[in-house]
C-alpha positions as CSV (number, residue, x, y, z in Angstrom):
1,X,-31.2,7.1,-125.8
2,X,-32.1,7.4,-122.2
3,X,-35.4,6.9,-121.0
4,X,-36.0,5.8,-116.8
5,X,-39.4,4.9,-118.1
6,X,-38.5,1.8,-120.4
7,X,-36.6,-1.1,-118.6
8,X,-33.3,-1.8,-119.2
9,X,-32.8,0.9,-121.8
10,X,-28.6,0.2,-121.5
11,X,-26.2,-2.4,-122.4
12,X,-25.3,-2.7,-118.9
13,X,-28.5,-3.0,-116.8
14,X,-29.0,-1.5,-113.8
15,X,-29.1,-3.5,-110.9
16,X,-32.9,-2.3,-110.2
17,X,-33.9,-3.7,-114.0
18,X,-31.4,-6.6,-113.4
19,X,-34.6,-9.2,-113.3
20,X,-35.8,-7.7,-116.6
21,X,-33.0,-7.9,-118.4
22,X,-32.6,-11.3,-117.0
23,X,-36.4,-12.7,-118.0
24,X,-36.9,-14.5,-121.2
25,X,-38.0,-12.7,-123.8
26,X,-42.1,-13.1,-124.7
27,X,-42.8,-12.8,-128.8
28,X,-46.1,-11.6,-127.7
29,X,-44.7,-8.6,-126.1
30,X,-41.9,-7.5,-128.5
31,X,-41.1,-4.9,-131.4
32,X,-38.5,-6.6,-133.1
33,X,-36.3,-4.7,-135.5
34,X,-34.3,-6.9,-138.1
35,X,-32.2,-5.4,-140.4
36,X,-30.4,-6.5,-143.1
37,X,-27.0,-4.3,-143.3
38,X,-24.8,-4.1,-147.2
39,X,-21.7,-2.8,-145.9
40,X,-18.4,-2.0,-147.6
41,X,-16.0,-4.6,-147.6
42,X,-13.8,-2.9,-144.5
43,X,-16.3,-2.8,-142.4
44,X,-15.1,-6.8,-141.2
45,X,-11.5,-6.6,-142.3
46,X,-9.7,-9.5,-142.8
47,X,-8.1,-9.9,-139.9
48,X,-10.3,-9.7,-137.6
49,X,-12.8,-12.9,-136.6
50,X,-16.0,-13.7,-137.6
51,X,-16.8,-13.5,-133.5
52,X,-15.0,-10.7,-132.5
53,X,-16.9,-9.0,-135.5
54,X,-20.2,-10.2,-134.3
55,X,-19.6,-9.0,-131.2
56,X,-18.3,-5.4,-132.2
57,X,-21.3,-5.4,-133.9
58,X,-24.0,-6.8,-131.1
59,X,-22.7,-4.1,-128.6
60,X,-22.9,-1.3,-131.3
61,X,-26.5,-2.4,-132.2
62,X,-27.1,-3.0,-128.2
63,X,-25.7,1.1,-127.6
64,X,-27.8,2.4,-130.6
65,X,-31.2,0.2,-129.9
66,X,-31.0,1.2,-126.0
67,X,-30.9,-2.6,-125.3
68,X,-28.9,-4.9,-123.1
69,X,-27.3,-7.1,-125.4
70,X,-28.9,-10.2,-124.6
71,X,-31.7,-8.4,-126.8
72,X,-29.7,-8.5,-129.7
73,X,-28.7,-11.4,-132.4
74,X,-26.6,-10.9,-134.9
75,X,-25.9,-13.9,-137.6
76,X,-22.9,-14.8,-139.0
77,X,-21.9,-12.4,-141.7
78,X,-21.1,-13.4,-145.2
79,X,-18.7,-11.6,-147.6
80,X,-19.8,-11.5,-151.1
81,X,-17.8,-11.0,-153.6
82,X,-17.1,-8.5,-156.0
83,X,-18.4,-9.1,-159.9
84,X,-16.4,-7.9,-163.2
85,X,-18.7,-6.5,-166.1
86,X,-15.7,-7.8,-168.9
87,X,-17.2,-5.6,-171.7
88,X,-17.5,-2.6,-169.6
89,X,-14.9,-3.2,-167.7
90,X,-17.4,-2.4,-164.3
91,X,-16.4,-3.5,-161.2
92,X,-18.2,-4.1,-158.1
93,X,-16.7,-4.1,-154.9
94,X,-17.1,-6.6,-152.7
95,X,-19.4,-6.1,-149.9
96,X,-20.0,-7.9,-146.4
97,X,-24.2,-8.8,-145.4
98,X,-24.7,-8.6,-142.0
99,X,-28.2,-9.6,-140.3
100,X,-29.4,-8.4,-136.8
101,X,-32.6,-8.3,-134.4
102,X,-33.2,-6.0,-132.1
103,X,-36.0,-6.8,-129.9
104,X,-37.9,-4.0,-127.9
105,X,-40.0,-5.6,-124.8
106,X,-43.6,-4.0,-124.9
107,X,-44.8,-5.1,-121.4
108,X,-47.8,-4.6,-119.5
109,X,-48.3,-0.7,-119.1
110,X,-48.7,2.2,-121.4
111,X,-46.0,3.5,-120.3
112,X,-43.5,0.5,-121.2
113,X,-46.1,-0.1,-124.4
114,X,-45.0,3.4,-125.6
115,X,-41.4,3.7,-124.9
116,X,-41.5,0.5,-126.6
117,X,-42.3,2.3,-129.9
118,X,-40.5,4.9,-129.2
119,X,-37.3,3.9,-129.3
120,X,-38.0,1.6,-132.0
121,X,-38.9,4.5,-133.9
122,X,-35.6,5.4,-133.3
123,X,-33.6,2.7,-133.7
124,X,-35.6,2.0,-137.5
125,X,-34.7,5.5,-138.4
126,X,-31.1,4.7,-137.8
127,X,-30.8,0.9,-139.0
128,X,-33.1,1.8,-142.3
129,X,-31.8,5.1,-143.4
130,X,-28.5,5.9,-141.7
131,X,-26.6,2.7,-141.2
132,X,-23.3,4.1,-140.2
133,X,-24.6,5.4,-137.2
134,X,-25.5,2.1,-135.9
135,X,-22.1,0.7,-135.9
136,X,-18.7,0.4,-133.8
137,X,-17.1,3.6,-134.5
138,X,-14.0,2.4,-136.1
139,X,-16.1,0.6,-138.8
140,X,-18.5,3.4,-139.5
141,X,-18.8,4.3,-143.0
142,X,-20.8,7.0,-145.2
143,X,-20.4,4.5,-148.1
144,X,-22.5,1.5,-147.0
145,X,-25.0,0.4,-149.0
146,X,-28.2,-1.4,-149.8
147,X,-32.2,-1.2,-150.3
148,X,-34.9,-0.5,-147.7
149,X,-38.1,-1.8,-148.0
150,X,-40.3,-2.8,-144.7
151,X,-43.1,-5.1,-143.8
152,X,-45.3,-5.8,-140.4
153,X,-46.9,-8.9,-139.2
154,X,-49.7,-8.8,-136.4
155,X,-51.5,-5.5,-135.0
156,X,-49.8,-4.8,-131.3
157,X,-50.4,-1.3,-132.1
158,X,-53.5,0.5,-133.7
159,X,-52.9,2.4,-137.1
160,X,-53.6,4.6,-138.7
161,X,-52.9,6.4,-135.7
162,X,-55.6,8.0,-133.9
163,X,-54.3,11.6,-133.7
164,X,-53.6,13.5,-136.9
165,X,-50.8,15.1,-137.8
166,X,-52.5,18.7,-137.7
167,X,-53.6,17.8,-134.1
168,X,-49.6,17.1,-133.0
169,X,-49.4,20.6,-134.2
170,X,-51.7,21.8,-132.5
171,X,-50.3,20.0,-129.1
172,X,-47.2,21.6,-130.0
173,X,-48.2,25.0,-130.1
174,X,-49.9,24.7,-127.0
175,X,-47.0,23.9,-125.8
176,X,-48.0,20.2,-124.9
177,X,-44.7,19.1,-125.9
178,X,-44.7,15.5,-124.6
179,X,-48.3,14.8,-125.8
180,X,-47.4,16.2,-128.9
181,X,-44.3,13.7,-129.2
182,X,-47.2,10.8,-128.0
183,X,-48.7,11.7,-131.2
184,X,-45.9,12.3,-133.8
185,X,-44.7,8.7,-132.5
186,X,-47.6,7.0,-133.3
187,X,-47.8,8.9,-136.4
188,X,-44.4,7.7,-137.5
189,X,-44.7,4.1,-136.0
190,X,-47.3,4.1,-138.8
191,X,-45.3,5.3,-141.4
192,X,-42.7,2.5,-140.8
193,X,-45.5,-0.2,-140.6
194,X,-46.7,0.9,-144.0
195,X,-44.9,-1.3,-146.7
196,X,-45.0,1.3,-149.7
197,X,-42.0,2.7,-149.1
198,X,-43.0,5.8,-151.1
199,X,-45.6,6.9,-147.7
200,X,-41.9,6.8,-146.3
201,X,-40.7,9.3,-148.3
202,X,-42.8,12.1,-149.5
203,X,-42.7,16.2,-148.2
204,X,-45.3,15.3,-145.7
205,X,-43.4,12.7,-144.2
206,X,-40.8,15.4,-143.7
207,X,-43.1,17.4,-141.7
208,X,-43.6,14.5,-139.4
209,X,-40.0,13.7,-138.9
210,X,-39.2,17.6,-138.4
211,X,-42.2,18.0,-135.6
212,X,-41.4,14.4,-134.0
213,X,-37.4,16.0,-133.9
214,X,-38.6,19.3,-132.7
215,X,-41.1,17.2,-129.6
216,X,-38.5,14.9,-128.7
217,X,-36.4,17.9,-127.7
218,X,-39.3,19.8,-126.0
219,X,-40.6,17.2,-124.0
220,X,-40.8,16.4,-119.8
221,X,-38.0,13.7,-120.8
222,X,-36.3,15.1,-124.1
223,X,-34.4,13.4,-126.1
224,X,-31.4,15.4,-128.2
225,X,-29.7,12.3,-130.2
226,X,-33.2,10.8,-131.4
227,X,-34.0,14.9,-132.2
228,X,-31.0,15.2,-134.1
229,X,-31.6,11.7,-135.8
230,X,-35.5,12.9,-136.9
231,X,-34.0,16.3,-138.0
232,X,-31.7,14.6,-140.6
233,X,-34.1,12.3,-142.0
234,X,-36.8,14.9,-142.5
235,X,-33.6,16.6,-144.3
236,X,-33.0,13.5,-146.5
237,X,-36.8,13.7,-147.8
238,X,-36.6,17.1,-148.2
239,X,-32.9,19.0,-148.5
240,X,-34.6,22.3,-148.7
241,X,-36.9,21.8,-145.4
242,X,-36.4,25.3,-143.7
243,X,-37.7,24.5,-140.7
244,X,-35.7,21.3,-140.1
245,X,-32.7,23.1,-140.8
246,X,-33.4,25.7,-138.6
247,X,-34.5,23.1,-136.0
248,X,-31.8,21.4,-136.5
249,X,-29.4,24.6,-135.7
250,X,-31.5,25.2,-132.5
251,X,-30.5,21.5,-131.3
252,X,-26.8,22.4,-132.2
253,X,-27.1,25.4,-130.4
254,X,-28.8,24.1,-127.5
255,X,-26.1,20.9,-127.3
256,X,-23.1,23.8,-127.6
257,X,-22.2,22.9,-131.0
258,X,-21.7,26.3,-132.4
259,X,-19.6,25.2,-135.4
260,X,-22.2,23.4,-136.5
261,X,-25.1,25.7,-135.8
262,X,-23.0,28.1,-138.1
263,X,-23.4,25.8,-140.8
264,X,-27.1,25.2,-140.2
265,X,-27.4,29.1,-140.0
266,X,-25.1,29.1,-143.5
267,X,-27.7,27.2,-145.1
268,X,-30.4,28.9,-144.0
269,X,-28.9,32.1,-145.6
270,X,-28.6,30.5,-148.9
271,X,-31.8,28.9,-149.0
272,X,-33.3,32.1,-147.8
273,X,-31.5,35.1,-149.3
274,X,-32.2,38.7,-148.4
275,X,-33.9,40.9,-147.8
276,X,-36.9,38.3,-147.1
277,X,-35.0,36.1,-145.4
278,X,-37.4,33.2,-143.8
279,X,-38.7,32.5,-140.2
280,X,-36.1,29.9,-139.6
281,X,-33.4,31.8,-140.3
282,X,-34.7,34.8,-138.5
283,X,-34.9,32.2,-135.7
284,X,-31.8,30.5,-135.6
285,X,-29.5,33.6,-135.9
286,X,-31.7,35.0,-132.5
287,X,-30.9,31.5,-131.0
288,X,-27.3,32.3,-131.4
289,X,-27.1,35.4,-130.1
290,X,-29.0,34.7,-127.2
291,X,-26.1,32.1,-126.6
292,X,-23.4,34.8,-126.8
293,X,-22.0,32.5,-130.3
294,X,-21.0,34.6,-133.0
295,X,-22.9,34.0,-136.0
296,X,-20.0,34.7,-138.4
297,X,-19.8,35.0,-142.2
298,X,-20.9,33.0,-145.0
299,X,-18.6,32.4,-147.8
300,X,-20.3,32.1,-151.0
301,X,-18.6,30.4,-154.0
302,X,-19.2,31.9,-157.5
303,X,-18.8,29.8,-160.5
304,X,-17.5,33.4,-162.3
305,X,-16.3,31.4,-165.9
306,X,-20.1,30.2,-166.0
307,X,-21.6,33.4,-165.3
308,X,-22.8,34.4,-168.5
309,X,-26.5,35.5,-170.0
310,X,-26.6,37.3,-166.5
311,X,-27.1,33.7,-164.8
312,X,-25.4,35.1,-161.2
313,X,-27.2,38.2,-160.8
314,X,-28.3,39.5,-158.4
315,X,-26.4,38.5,-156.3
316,X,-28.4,38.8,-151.9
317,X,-25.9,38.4,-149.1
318,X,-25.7,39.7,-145.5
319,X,-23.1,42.2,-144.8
320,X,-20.2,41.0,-143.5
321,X,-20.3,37.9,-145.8
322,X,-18.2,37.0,-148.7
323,X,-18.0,35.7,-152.4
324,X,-15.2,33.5,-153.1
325,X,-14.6,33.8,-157.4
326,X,-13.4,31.1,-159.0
327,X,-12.6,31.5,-163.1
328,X,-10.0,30.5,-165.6
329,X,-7.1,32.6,-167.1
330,X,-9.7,34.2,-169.5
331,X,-11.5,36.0,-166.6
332,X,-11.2,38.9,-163.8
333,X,-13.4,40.6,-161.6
334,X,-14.0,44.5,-161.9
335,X,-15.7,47.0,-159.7
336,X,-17.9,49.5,-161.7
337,X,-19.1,52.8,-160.3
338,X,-23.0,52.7,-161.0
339,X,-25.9,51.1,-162.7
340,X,-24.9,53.0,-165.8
341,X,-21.3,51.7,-165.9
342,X,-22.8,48.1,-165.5
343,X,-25.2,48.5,-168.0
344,X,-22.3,49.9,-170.4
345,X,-20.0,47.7,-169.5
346,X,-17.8,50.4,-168.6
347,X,-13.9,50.2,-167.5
348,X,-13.7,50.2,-163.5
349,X,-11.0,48.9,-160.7
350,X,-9.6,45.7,-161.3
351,X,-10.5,43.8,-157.9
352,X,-9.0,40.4,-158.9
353,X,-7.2,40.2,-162.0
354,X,-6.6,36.8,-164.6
355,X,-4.3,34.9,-162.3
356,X,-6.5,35.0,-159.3
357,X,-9.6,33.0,-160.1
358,X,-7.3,29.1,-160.4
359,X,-7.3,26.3,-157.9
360,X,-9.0,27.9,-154.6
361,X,-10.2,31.5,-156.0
362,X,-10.4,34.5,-154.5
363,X,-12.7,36.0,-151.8
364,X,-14.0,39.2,-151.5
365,X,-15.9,40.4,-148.5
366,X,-18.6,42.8,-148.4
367,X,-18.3,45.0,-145.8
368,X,-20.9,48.0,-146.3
369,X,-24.6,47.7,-147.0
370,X,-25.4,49.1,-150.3
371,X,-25.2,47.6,-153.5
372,X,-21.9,46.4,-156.0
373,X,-21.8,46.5,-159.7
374,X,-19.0,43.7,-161.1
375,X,-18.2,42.6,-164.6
376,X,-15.7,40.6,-166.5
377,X,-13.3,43.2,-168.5
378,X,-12.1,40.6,-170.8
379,X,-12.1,40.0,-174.1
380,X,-12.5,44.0,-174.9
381,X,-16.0,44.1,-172.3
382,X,-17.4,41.0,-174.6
383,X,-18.0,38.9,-171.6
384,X,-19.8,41.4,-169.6
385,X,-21.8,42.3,-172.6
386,X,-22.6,38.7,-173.0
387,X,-24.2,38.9,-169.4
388,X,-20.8,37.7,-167.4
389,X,-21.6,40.4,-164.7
390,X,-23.5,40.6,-161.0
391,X,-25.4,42.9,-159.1
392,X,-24.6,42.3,-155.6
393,X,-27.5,43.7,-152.7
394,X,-25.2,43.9,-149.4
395,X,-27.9,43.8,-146.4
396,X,-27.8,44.6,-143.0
397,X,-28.9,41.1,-140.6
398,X,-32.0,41.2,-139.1
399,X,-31.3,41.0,-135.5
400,X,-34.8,39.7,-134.2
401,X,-37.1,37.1,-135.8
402,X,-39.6,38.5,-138.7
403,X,-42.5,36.5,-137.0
404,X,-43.4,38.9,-134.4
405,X,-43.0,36.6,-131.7
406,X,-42.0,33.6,-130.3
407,X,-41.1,30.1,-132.1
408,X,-41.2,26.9,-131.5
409,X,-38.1,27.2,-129.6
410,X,-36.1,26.8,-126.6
411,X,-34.3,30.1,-127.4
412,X,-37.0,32.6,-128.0
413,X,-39.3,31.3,-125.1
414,X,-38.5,34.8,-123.2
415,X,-40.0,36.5,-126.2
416,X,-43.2,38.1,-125.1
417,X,-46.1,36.9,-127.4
418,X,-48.1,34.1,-127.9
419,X,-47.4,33.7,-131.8
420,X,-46.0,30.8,-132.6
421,X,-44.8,29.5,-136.4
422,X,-43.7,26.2,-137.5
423,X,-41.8,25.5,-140.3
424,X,-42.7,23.2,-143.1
425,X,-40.9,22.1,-146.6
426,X,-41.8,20.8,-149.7
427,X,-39.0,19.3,-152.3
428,X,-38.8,15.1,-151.8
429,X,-35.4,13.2,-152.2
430,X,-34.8,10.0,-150.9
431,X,-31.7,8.5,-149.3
432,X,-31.4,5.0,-148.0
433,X,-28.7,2.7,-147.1
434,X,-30.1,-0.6,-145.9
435,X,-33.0,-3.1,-145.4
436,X,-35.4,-3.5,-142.6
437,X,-37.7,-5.7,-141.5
438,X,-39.8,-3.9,-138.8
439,X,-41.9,-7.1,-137.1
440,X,-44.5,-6.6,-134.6
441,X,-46.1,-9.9,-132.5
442,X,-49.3,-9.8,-131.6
């Protein structure tokens, strides 16, 4: 993260903040950050030291934190050994505990007060929830693993904060981005002091992670990587948050990531079929085109052997997109002629026959709005009477947003009118992969 308003926000100071990074730290004046990392046993092979780890290690949390490295400790780490259940025969695997502090210098002004929890928010986001991303490349792993839980001492900092969430909407949509992010920071500073862990975790906090992500990026000084990092963890609360996705997808786009904005885009297309659709994809596919990236087609796979008692149909894609079948020996696809035929399970054309359905499947593309009639032929039109059939609605893209106006977003700002939607979700899942100790000194 790069921010010219917090001092020495790099490893390598510059020689203007030299004197800073030089001072000794004050308790009184810090956010520290320890966390306690599980990781898979590779992570510290056994070749390599126990120093050069720690140091691989200190300038990894040092890049992530923001810091100069002289604000990071990291203890020795300590392998732990795997354990054998003998009746069970469960192993496991041994695992290497690794603590760290990262200590965030609160100063004298507001300003270095608040960039001070800023980028703590940030760096708890990444050392609570998504470990990997806080260490040396070459030892990053999706596998690491451990509890989160996450205590406070002393009272630097007011909470609860003393705007409300609906008010950081609010400053949004006026388009006060970087009072808005002011907000959704203190909101989320919050969130982390609080030690029930399920405040951390439920559809609303979602909404705060999504807005903070969107804020960060629409701000006087935005911030891309810590909007990308608020994106996904709203998305680990909530994997059916429309509005982070589409968010999300925005950033990629904005960041010239358009692989990756198709697969946000992708997404968005399941989660919101046609012919409603949803704002965010409505959105997200305008944000590409205004780029000049092609949108391109979404491949659908169809669990065909398991699509009896009519459990596939119907079937709402986007023309142009494809269904990829994938069925046993016992199974084909065939293209009836009408309603009638499909009700009947009538014979048709033979589209892909008893051989085609094994290891990868086969695709079919949809080419033509309208709508398909398909069936299972087998076993004498038994499987398509037992409900082994799909009614496919082909429909044409929407090419502008259905919101009648402009978003939340860097790509529609041209639009003219002054509507403006946000997204919010509503499903909770959590995801956590290490313990942190957020400690503030009064």
């Amino acid at each position: 993260m790069t921010r010219t308003d917090y001092e020495c926000n790099a490893q390598a100071c510059a020689p203007a903040t030299a004197s800073v990074c030089d001072s000794t730290l004050v308790s009184a004046a810090n956010v520290s950050v320890t966390s306690t990392l599980t990781l898979v046993s590779g992570a510290w092979p056994s070749t390599e030291s126990s120093g050069d780890f720690v140091a691989s290690v200190k300038t990894a949390v040092a890049e992530a934190a923001g810091l100069c490295e002289k604000y990071v400790t990291v203890a020795t780490p300590v392998r732990v050994a795997g354990a054998t259940k003998k009746r069970r025969a469960l192993l496991q695997d041994a695992t290497v505990t690794v603590v760290f502090t990262a200590s965030f210098q609160v100063g004298a002004s507001d300003a270095t007060k608040y960039a001070a929890m800023d980028a703590s928010n940030k760096f708890v986001t990444q050392a609570k929830y998504m470990t990997d991303w806080i260490l040396p490349v070459a030892k990053r792993d999706v596998a690491n693993a451990g509890t989160a839980t996450v205590a406070v001492a002393g009272a630097r900092f007011v909470c609860p904060a003393s705007v409300t969430y609906a008010s950081a909407v609010a400053l949004a949509t006026a388009e006060s981005y970087t009072e808005a992010s002011r907000a959704l920071n203190d909101i989320a500073y919050c969130l982390f002091t609080n030690a029930d862990a399920k405040v951390l975790d439920v559809a609303a906090a979602a909404d705060v992670f999504n807005m903070l992500g969107f804020a960060t990026r629409k701000s006087s000084k935005p911030d891309t990587d810590a909007s990308e990092l608020y994106y996904k963890r709203a998305l680990q609360i909530n994997p059916a948050h429309q509005g982070a996705v589409g968010y999300l997808g925005e950033l990629y786009v904005q960041t010239n990531r358009a692989s990756l904005a198709r697969e946000s885009l992708d997404k968005l297309k399941i989660m919101c079929p046609p012919p409603n659709d949803c704002d965010a994809l409505g959105v997200l596919r305008y944000a590409l085109a205004s780029a000049g990236m092609i949108e391109g087609a979404l491949v659908r796979v169809v669990d065909w052997t398991n699509c009896f008692a009519n459990t596939c149909s119907p079937m709402n894609i986007t023309v142009g997109d494809s269904l990829n079948f994938r069925y046993g020996a016992a199974h084909d696809v065939v293209q009836v002629s009408s309603a009638d035929a499909f009700n009947t399970c009538a014979s048709g054309d033979t589209l892909a026959g008893t051989s085609q359905g094994a290891d990868l499947g086969v695709e079919l593309k949809f080419e033509t709005v309208g709508v398909e009639y398909l069936i299972c032929s087998q076993s004498s039109g038994a499987h398509c009477a037992g409900g082994q059939k799909m009614v496919v609605n082909v429909h044409t893209a929407r090419d502008v947003p259905s919101i009648g106006g402009a978003a939340p977003s860097y790509s529609l700002e041209a639009v003219e009118s002054s509507a403006v939607t946000f997204f919010t979700g509503a499903v909770v899942k959590t995801c956590v992969t290490a313990v942190a100790l957020l400690v503030i000194y009064s």
